[in-house]
N, C-alpha and C positions, 0 to 999 in steps of 0.2 A: 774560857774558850772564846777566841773572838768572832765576829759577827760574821755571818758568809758573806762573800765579798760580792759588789753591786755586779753592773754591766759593764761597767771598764775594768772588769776584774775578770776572775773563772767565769761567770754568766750565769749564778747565783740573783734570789731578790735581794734589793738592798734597803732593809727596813729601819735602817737608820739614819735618813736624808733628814736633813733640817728642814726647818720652816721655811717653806720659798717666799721669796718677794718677787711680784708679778709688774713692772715699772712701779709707776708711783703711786699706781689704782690697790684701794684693798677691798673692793668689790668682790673679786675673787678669791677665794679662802683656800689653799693644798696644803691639808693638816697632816703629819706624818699621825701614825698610828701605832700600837703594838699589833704587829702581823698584818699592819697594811698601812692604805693612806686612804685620804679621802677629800674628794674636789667638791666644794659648794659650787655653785652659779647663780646666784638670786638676778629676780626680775633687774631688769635692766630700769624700772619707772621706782627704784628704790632711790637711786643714784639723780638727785638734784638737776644736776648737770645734763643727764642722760632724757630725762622728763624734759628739756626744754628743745634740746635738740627733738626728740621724736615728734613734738609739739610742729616745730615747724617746719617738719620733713612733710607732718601728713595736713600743715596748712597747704604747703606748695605743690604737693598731689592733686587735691580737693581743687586751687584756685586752678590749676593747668585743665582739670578734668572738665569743670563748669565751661572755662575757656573756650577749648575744642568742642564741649556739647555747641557752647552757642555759634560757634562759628559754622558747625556741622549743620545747625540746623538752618543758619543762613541760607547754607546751600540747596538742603531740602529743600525749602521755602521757594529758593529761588529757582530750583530746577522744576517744580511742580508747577507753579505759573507758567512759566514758559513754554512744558511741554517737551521739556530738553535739557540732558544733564551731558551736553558737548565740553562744557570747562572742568568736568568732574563726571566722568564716569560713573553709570550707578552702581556697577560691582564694585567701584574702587570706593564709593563713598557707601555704600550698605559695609563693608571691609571696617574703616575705617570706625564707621558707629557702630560696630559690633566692639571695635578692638576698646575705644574709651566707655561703654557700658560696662565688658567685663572687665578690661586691667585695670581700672579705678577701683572699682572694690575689692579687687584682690591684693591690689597695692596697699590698701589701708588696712583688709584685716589682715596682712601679713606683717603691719607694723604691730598691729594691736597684738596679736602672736608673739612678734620678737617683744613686746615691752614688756609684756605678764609671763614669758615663758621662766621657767627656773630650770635647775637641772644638779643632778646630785651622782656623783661617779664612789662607788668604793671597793677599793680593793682588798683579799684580803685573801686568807691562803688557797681557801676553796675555787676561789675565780674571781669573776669580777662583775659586779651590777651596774648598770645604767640606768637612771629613771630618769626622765624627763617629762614635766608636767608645761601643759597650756590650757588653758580656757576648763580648767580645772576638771582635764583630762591625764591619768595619768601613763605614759608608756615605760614597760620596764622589761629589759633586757638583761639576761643573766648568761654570760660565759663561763665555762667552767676551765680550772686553769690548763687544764692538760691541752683546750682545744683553743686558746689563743694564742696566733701566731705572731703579734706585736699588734705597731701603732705603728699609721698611717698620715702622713702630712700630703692630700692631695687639691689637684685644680680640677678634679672630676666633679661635676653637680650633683649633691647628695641632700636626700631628707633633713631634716624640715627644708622645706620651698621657699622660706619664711625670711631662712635664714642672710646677713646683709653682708656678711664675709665674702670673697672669693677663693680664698685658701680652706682646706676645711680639713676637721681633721678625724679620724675613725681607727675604732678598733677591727683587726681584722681576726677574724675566726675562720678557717676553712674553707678559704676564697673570698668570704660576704666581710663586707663592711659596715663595722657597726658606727651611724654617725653621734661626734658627740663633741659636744661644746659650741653648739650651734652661735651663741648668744655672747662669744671670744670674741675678741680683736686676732690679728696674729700673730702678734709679741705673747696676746695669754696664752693661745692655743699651742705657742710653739713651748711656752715654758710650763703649761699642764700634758704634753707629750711626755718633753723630757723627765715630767716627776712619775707620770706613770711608766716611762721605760725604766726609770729605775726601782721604781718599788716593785716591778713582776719580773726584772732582769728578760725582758722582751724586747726587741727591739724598736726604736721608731726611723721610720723611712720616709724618703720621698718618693715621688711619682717614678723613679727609674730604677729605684731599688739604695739604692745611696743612703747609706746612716747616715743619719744626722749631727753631727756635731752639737752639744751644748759649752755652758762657759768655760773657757781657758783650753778649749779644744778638745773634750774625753767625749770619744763618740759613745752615742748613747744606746748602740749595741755590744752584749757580750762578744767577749772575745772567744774564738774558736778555741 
């Protein structure tokens, strides 16, 4: 008997996708399964390359941060002698050293976040789990299959805060959006969409409702 056919088919799961190839990275792993599949995401400070750049993302954070302290504090200094913060307003300058006290540490440990984050998707007949660990914390989300109503490719700002994407991509259940693959490029996110729209025969969309297209044009929703 042959296999139920995928999402370019009746709108059936399709559990017999091949091994994807994600560019030329195999940092990210979409292992098909029997009765599902399943997406690795290891830490981003596993990847060589990945550890050099975060390196000196969160040098040039740290050296801009120090920068504006000292420069800020020029102005202190110099408004305080004087008696007068006429070149610099002191709500505009209390503003501004509030803004480099907090968004400097938040910018670094949101780097530290994206480097140790991991994250593990499986699906499989019963639904679908999401676990995403950082700071060896674990969250885990469980959809059941009857109540997901596809996958989402959006530009709305979603959970983790952390994350460096602007595209992002989520499962959607019942209105809510579950985020997931934080720690993607958008070439991964958009070709760990199209595996999970084909292994739950769900669909994946964009921000307007639009299926998506995967390779050689078979949109990656079933057909009515």
């Amino acid at each position: 008997m042959p296999p139920p056919p995928g999402p370019d088919g009746a709108g059936g799961p399709n559990h017999t996708i091949g091994e994807l190839e994600i560019g030329k990275s195999p940092r990210i792993a979409i292992t098909p399964r029997a009765g599902g599949l399943t997406v690795t995401i290891p830490p981003l400070v596993q990847d060589r390359g990945w550890r050099r750049r975060l390196a000196a993302i969160a040098l040039a954070v740290g050296a801009t941060a120090l920068l504006g302290a000292y420069r800020l504090g020029l102005a202190w200094d110099s408004g305080m002698r004087r008696g007068d913060f006429g070149d610099l307003p002191m709500p505009v300058l209390v503003f501004l050293s509030l803004a480099v006290l907090v968004s400097a540490p938040l910018a670094l440990v949101g780097l530290a976040a994206l480097a140790f984050a991991e994250e593990r998707i499986d699906v499989e007949p019963e639904g679908v789990t999401i676990r995403t660990t950082a700071f060896e914390k674990t969250r885990t989300a469980v959809i059941a299959a009857g109540a997901l109503d596809g996958w989402r490719e959006t530009y709305w700002p979603l959970s983790p805060w952390w994350t460096w994407a602007v595209k992002r991509l989520a499962a959607r259940s019942r209105g809510r959006l579950y985020p997931i693959a934080g720690a993607a490029g958008p070439a991964e996110k958009r070709a760990i969409g199209l595996a999970l729209a084909a292994a739950t025969g769900k669909p994946l969309v964009g921000d307007r409702g639009r299926p998506i297209r995967g390779p050689g044009g078979v949109v990656s929703s079933p057909a009515p």
